[in-house]
C-alpha positions in Angstrom: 71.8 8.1 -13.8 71.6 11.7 -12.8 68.6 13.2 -11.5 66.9 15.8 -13.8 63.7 16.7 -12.5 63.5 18.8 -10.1 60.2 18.9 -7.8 59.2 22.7 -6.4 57.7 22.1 -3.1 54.1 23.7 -2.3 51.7 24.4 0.7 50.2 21.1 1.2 47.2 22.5 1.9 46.8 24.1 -1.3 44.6 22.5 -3.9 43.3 23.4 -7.6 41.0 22.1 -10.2 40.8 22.0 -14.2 37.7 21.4 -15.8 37.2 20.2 -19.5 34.4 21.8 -21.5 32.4 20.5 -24.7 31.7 23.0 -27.0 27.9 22.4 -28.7 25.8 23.8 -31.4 23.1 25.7 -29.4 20.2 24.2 -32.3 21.5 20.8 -33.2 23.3 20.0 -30.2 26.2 18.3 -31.3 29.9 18.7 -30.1 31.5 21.7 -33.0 34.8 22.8 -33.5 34.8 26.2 -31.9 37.9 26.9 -30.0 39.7 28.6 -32.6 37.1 31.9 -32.4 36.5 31.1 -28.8 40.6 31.4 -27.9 40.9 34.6 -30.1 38.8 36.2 -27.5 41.4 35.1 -24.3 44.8 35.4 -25.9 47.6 33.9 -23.4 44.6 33.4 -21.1 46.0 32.1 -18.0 42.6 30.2 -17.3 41.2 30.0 -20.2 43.1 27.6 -22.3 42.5 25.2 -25.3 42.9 21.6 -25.3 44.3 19.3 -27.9 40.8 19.0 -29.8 38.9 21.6 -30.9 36.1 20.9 -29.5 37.2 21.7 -25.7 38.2 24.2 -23.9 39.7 23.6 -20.6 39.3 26.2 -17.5 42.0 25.7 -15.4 41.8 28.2 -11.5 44.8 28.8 -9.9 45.8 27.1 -6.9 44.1 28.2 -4.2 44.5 27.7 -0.2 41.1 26.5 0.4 38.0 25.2 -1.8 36.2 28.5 -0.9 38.5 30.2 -2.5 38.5 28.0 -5.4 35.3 27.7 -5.9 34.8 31.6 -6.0 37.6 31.6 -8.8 36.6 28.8 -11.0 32.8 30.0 -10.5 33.2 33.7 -11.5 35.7 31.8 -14.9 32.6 29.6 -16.1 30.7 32.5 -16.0 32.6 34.7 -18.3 33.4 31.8 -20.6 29.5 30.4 -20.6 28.7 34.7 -21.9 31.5 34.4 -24.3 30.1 31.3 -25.3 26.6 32.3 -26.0 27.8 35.0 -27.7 29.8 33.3 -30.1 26.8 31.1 -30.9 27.8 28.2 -28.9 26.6 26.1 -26.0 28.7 25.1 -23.1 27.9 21.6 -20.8 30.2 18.8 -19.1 30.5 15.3 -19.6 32.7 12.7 -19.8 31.7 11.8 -23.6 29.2 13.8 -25.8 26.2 11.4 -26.1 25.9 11.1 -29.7 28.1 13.1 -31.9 30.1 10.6 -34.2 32.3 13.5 -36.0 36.0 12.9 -35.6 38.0 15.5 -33.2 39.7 18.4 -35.5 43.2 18.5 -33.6 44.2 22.0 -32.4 46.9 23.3 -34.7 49.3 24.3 -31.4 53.0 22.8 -32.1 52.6 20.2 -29.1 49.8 19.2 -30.0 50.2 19.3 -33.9 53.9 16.5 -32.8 51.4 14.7 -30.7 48.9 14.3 -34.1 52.1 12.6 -36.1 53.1 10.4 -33.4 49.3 9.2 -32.6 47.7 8.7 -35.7 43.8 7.6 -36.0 43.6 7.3 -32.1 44.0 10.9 -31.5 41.4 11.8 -33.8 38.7 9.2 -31.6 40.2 10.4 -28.1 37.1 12.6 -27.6 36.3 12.5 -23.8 36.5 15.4 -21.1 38.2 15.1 -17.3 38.2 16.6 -14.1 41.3 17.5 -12.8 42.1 18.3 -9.5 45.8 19.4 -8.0 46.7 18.8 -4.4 50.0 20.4 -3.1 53.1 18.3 -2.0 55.7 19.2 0.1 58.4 17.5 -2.0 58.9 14.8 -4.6 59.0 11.9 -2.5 55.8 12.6 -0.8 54.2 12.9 -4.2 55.3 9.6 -5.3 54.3 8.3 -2.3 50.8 8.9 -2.6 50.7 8.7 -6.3 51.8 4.8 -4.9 48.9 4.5 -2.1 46.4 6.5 -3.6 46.5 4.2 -7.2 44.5 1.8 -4.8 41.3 4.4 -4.9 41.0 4.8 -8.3 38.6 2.4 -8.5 36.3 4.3 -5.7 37.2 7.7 -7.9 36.1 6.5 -11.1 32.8 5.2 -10.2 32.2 8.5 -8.0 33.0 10.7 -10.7 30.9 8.4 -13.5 29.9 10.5 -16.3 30.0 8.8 -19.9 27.3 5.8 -20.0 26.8 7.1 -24.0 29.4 7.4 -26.8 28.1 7.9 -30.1 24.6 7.2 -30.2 24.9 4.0 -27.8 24.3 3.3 -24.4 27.6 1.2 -23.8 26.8 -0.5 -20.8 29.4 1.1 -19.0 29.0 4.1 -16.4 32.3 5.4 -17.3 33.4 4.6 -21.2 36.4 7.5 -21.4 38.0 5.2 -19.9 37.6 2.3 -22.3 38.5 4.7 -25.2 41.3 6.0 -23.6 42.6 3.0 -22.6 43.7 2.7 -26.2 46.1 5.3 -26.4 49.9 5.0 -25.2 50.1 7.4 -22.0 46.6 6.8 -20.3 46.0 4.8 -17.3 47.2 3.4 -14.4 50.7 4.9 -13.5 53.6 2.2 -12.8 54.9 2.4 -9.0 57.6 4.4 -7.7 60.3 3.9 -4.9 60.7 7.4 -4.1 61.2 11.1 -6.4 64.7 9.7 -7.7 63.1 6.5 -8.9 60.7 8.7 -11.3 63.0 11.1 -12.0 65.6 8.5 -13.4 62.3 6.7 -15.3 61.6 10.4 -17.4 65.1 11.0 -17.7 66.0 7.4 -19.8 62.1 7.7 -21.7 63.0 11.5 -22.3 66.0 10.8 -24.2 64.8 7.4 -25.8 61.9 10.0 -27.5 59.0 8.6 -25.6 58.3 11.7 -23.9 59.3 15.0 -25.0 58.2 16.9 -22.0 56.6 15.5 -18.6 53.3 17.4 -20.0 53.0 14.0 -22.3 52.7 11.6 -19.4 48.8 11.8 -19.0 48.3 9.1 -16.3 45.5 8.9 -13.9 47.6 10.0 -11.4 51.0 12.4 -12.5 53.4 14.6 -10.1 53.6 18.2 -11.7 57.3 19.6 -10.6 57.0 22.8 -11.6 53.4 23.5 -9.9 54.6 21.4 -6.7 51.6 19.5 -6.7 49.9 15.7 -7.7 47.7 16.3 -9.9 44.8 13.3 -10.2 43.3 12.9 -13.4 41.1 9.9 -13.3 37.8 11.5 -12.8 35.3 12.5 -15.5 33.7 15.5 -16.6 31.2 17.0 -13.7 27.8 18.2 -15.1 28.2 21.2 -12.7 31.1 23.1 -10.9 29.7 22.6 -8.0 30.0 18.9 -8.5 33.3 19.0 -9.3 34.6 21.3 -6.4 32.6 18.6 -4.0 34.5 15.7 -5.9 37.9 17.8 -4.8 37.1 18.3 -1.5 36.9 14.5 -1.5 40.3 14.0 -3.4 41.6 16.5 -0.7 40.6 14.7 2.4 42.1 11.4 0.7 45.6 12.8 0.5 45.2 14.5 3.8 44.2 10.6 5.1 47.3 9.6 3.6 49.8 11.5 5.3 48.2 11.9 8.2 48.4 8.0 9.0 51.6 7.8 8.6 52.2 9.7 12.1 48.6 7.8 14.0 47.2 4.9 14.3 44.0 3.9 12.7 41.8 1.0 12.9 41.3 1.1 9.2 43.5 0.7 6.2 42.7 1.9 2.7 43.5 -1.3 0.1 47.1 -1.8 -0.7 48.3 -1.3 -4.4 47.9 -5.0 -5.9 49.4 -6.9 -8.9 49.2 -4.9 -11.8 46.7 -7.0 -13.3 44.8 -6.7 -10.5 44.7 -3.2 -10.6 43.7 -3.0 -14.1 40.6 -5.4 -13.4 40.0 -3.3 -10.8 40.0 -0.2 -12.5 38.1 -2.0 -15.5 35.6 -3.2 -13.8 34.8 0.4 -11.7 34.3 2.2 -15.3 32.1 -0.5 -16.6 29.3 -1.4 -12.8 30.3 1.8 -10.9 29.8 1.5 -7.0 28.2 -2.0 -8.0 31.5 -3.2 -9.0 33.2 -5.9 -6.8 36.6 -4.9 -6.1 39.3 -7.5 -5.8 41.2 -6.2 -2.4 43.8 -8.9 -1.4 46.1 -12.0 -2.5 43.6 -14.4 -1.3 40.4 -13.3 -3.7 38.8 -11.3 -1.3 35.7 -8.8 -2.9 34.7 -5.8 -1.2 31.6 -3.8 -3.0 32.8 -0.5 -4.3 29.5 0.8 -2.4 31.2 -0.9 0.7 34.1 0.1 0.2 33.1 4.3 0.0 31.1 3.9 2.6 34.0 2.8 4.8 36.3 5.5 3.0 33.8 8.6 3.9 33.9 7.0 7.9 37.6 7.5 7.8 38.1 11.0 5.9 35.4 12.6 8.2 37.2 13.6 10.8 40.1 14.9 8.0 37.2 17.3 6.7 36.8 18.4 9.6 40.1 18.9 10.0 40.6 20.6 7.2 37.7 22.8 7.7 35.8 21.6 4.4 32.8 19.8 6.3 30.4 21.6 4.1 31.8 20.5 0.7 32.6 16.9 2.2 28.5 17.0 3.0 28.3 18.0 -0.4 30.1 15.2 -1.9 27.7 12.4 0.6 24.5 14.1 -0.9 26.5 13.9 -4.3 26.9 10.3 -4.0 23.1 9.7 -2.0 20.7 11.6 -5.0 22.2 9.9 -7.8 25.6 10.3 -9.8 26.1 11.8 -13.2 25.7 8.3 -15.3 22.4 7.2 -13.9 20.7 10.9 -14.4 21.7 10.6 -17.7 19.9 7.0 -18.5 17.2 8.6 -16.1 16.3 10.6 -18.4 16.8 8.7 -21.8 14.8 6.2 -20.4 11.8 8.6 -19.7 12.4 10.3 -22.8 14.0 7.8 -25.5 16.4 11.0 -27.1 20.1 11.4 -26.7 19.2 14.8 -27.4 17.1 15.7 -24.2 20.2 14.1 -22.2 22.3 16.4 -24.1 20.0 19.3 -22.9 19.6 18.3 -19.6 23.6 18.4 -18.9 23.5 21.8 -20.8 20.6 23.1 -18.1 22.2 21.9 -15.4 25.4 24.0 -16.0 22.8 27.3 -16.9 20.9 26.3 -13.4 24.2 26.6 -11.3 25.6 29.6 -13.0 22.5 31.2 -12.6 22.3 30.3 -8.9 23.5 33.1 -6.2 27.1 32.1 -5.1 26.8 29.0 -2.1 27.0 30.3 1.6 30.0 29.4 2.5 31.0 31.4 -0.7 29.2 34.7 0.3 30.7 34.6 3.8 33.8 35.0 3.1 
């Protein structure tokens, strides 16, 4: 089988992020349907965009050389968008799931997304969650399959990191990170299938292409995807970030992983990350993660072994040190320690349901902590520049 996709090579230390955004009724706090007015207002946007409910809108920076610069752009987006939002009588916060709106998403009448309502059914109408995405530059197809193979291990350690969606609907669900139960559902969510090498993906599109399972490589929505066209691996699995500054410090931390990756290929280390597993293994893995977080017990050879997910970060952040520095990102990779030390996204929110028994006031809180940041002078290392 020919090869058909071709992969445009990037600077591999180039890195970008997209952020998913619930739009909320400033009074009763619940997710509305407001992109429609909202996208009137950034026509052919290129970082403004919608998504494929109306309830989102997705702000996507361009791909940037270093998270200083990146954190500038996506800043200085947020707060145009959060202005445009007020004005338009809407709220803007991040999560991974609203708390406790029950409506059913309104899909965004855009043709792709109007194709991928009539091949979807009821599920797309349920599929309401919000990611983080973040891009990291390749220098050609074969390493982005490569560590789209090694990094499938960590997802795991990236989901409970990035934990955001304890509630969904009204309910505490007992999980830390539920979009991942809900998406888990649908047909093109999850854990991506492993790869030989560029050719071996490029022959798997090309036969699901023509069989109709994919019409474009924009439909594949695994955790982890290669993006030919931007030259980069784009890694999906995280949830929403309350804040942007949360998210940049959860891309710095992305960043050094890859960086890891191909930079023990050419040195020796005393320390490996886990190997890709059976795939069962890897979905109980990736189960368990989404439903204990960092408490989970992660299954990390053939013989039963269990490492802590706590453990297991702990020994992650001794190895991708040095890579930070490295990379000159020690700030943001401080960041992301003191992001994991003072609490993640999922326990503040039960924090504060449990001290205030309302949904409502957790809804709130996820709205201030986005006002408090935007408000905020820009960081330091920001201003210096």
């Amino acid at each position: 089988m020919t090869a058909a996709v071709k992969f445009a090579p990037s600077s591999p230390t180039s890195i970008g992020m997209e952020m998913e955004f619930q739009l909320l009724d400033p009074v009763t706090l619940d997710l509305v349907d407001g992109i429609l007015p909202l996208i009137q207002l950034y026509p052919d946007h290129p970082y403004i965009k919608p998504e494929f409910i109306q309830n989102t809108v997705e702000v996507c920076a361009t791909i940037c050389d270093d998270l200083e610069a990146l954190e500038t752009h996506f800043l200085s987006l947020v707060k145009e968008l959060h202005g445009t939002c007020n004005r338009l009588g809407m709220a803007l916060c991040s999560a991974g799931t609203h708390p406790f709106s029950e409506s059913l998403a309104l899909i965004t009448p855009i043709p792709r997304y109007l194709r991928i309502e009539k091949t979807s059914g009821h599920l797309c109408r349920t599929q309401i969650t919000f990611a983080t995405h973040v891009h990291i530059g390749m220098v050609s197809g074969d390493e982005a399959i490569r560590i789209m193979r090694e990094l499938k291990a960590l997802l795991p350690l990236l989901i409970a990191v990035s934990a955001s969606s304890p509630f969904w609907r009204g309910y505490d669900t007992g999980y830390v990170a539920y979009r991942h139960r809900i998406l888990a559902a649908t047909r093109s969510y999850g854990i991506p299938p492993s790869f030989e090498n560029w050719r071996d993906f490029s022959d798997f599109y090309t036969m699901t292409h023509r069989a109709g399972v994919f019409e474009s490589i924009h439909d594949i929505h695994w955790d982890i995807r290669p993006r030919p066209h931007l030259g980069t691996l784009e890694v999906r699995v995280m949830d929403a970030q309350p804040t942007v500054g949360a998210a940049l410090a959860l891309a710095g931390f992305v960043r050094c992983l890859v960086h890891y990756l191909r930079r023990r290929k050419t040195t020796n280390s005393s320390w490996r990350f886990p190997a890709p597993g059976h795939w069962w293994i890897e979905k109980h893995n990736h189960f368990q993660a989404s439903l204990l977080g960092l408490e989970a017990r992660y299954i990390n050879d053939r013989n039963g072994g269990l490492t802590p997910l706590r453990t297991l970060l702990a020994e992650v952040l001794k190895e991708t040190g040095p890579v930070a520095r490295e990379l000159g990102q020690s700030a943001y990779f401080s960041r992301f320690e003191e992001h994991c030390r003072r609490g993640l996204s999922y326990a503040r929110q039960r924090e504060t349901f449990q001290k205030t028994g309302s949904l409502k006031a957790v809804t709130q809180t996820l709205i201030g902590d986005l006002e408090a940041e935007l408000r905020r002078p820009a960081p330091a290392a920001v201003r210096g520049r």
